[in-house]
C-alpha positions as CSV (number, residue, x, y, z in Angstrom):
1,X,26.1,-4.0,-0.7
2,X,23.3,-2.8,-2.9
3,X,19.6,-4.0,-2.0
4,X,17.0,-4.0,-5.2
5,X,13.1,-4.7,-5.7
6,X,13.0,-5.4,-9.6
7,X,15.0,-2.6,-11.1
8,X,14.5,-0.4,-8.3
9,X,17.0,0.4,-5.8
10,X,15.9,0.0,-2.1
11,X,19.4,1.3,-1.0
12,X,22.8,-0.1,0.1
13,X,25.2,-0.1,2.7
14,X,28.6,0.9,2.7
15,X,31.7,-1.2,4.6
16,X,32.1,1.5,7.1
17,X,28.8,1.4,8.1
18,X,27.0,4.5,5.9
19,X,23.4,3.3,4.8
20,X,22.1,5.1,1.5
21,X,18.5,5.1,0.9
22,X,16.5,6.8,-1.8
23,X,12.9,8.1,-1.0
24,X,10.8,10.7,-2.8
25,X,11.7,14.2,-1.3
26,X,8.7,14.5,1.1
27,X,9.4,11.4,2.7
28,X,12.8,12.0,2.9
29,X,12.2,15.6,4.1
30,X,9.4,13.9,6.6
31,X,12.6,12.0,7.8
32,X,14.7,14.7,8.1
33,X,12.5,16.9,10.0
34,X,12.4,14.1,12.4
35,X,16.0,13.3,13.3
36,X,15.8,9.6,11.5
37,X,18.7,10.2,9.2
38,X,20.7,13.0,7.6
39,X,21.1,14.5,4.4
40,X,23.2,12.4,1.8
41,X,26.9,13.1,2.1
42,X,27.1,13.8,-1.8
43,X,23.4,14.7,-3.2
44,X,21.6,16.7,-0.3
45,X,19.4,18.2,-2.0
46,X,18.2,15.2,-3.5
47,X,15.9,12.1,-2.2
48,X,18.4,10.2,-1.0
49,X,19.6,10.4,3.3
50,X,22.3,8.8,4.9
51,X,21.8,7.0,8.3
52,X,25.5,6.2,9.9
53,X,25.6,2.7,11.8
54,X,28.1,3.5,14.7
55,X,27.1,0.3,16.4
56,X,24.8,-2.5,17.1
57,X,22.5,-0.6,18.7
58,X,21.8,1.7,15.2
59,X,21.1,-1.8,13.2
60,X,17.3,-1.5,13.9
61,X,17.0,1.8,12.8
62,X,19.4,0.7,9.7
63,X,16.7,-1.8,8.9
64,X,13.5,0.0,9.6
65,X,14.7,2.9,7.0
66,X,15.4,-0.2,4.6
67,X,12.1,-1.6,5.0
68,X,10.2,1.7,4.6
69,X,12.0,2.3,1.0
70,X,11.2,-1.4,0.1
71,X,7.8,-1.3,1.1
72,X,7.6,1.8,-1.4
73,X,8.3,-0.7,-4.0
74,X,6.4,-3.6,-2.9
75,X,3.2,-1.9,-2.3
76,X,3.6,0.1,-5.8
77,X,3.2,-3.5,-7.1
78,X,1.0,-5.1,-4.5
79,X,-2.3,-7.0,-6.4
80,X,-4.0,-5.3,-3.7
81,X,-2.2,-2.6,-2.0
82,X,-4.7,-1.7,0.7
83,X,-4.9,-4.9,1.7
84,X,-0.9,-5.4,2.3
85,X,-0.3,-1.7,3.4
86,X,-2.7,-2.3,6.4
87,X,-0.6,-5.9,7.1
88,X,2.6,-3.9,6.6
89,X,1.5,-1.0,8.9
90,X,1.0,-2.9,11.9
91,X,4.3,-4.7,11.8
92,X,5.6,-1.7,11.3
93,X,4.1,0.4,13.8
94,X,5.5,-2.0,16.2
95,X,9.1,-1.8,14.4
96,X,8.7,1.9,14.7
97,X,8.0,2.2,18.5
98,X,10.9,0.1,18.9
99,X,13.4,2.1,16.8
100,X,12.4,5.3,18.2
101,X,11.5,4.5,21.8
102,X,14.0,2.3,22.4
């Protein structure tokens, strides 16, 4: 199932449970780096990572990686960006904690 803002593909999951998400390659290098998802299984040297859903318990992280490439999009086309990135941040600060700290 592929997930698009506009033209723009936010990513897509797979029926076995592989997520594919694209980011620009500091973000996905940023992600790397921290452990949040691997390389992609076909282009690794590209912006895209993989993040592998072996259960319920990987769904948030599934969807916060998913919300941080859509957000990409939304905010690239926000009437005022500042204004919904600082929104955005918040609920996603709080998402964050969550996926990472359990």
């Amino acid at each position: 199932m592929e997930f698009q803002f506009g033209d723009a593909e936010v990513g897509h999951v797979h029926t076995n449970g592989i997520v594919d998400i694209p980011f620009p390659r500091s973000i996905r290098d940023a992600l790397l780096a921290d452990g949040l998802a691997d390389e992609h299984r076909w282009v690794p040297n590209s912006g895209w990572i993989t993040f592998q859903m072996r259960g319920e318990e990987d769904l948030s992280r599934a969807l916060w990686l998913m919300r941080l490439s859509y957000l990409r999009h939304v905010l690239k086309t926000a009437t005022d960006p500042q204004e919904m990135f600082e929104q955005e941040s918040h609920l996603a600060n709080t998402v964050a904690d969550d996926v990472l700290y359990g």
